[in-house]
N, C-alpha and C positions, 0 to 999 in steps of 0.2 A: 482488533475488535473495539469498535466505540474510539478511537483514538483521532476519528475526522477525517480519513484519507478521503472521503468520496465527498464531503462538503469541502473543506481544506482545497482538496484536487482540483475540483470543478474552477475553487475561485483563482487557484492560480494558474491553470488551464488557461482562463479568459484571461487574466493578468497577461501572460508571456505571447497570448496566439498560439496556442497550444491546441488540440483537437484532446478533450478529455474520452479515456478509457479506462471504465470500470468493470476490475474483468470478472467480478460476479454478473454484474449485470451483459456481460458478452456471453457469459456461458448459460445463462438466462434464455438469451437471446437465441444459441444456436440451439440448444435442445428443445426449445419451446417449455421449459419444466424449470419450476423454481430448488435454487438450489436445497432449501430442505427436504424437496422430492427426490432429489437427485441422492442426497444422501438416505435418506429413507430409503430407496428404494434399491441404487446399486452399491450403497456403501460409500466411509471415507477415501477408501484407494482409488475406486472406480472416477470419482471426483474429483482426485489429487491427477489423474491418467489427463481428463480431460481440461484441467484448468493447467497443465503442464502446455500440452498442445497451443490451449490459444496462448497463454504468456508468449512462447515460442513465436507465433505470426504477429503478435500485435506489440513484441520486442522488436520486431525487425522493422518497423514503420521509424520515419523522423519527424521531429515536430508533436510527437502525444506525451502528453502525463496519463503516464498509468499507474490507476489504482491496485494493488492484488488485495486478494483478500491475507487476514497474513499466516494462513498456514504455506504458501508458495515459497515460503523459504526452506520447506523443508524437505525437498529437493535440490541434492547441492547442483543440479544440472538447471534449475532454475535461480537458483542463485549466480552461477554462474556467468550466465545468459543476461543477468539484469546488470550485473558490475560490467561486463565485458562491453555492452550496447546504450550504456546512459548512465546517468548521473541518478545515483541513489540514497532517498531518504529516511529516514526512521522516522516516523512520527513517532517518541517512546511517550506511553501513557501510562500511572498509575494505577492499580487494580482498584482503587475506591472512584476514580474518576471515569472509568471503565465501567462499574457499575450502576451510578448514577444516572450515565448516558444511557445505557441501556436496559433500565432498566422498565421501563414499557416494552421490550422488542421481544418481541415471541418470533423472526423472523431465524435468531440464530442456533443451528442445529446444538450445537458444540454446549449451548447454554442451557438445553434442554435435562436441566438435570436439578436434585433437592438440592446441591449445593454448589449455586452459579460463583461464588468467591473461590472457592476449592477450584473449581475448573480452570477460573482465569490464573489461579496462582500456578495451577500446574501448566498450564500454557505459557504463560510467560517465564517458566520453567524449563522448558522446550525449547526455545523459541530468542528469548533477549538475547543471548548472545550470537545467533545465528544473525538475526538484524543487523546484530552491532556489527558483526566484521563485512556484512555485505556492506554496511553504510557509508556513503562517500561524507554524509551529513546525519547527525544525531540530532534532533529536535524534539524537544519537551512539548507537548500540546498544551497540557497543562488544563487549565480553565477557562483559557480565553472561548470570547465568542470566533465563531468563524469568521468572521468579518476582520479582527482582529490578530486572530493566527495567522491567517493568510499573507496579511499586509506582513508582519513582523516574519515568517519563513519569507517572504520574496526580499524582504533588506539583509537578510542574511544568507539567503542564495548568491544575490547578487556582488555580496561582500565574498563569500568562496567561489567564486567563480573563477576570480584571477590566480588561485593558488591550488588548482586541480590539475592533476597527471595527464586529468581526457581533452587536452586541448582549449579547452577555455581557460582564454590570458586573459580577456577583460571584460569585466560588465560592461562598457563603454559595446565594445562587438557584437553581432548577432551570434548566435548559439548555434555553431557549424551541427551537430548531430542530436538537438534535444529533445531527449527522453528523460523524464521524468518515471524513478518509481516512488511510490509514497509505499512503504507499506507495515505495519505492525500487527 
């Protein structure tokens, strides 16, 4: 949350010829109901049920960067699914830098509470080490603008590229199977 996957994503999407997917905004999409309706209304499982599903269809595509949102790792069968089928990121983000970004955003369910730092601590609590071992790449977002993170994640994509298990030997080659996930 606030860590840039969906600006981040977008620009390195367009960088690589990538088809970007944002799978809040897919699950948006199929239900017609935004996701703090979704949770309002059927609950966090019922949410976890349906954002498992599309991860699942829009894992199986090649050529996209997808965003998740970053409770999807906490499913090992979508953790799973993202190490097995692409090339996966951490965007890891500080809890102060986390709040900053978000803190206009009345969009996120999880933040609806008297103590939004308390939450992200206990999320990121949950959660960072489940990132980390899904992560083929650890990436600091930091402070940069997006303009900025973008450019410096694609010199250092580009730099592990050649020294990955999934078949990409070289940045020089096109990217036999890429997917892209970003997600924190």
């Amino acid at each position: 949350m606030g860590a840039g996957k969906s600006t981040v994503g977008r620009k390195l999407a367009a960088r690589f010829g990538l088809r970007f997917i944002d799978l809040d905004q897919e699950i948006e999409r199929a239900t017609g109901a935004s996701v703090n309706l979704i949770f309002e209304i059927e609950g966090e499982p019922n949410f976890r049920e349906r954002e498992a599903k599309l991860l699942d269809a829009a894992s199986r595509n090649c050529g996209v960067l997808l965003a998740t949102g970053g409770g999807a790792v906490l499913r090992a069968e979508n953790r799973s699914k993202l190490m097995q089928r692409g090339f996966v990121v951490y965007l890891e983000t500080d809890v102060d830098t986390q709040l900053e970004r978000l803190k206009r955003d009345r969009a996120r369910p999880l933040l609806r509470t008297a103590d939004p730092r308390a939450k992200l601590l206990e999320l990121a609590g949950a959660r960072n080490d489940l990132y980390r071992h899904s992560a083929d790449l650890i990436w600091t977002s930091g402070a940069n603008t997006a303009r900025s993170a973008a450019e410096s994640l694609v010199y250092n994509l580009r730099h592990r590229w050649h020294q990955l298990p999934h078949g990409l030997v070289s940045p020089a080659q096109p990217i036999p199977n890429p997917l892209f996930h970003l997600g924190t």
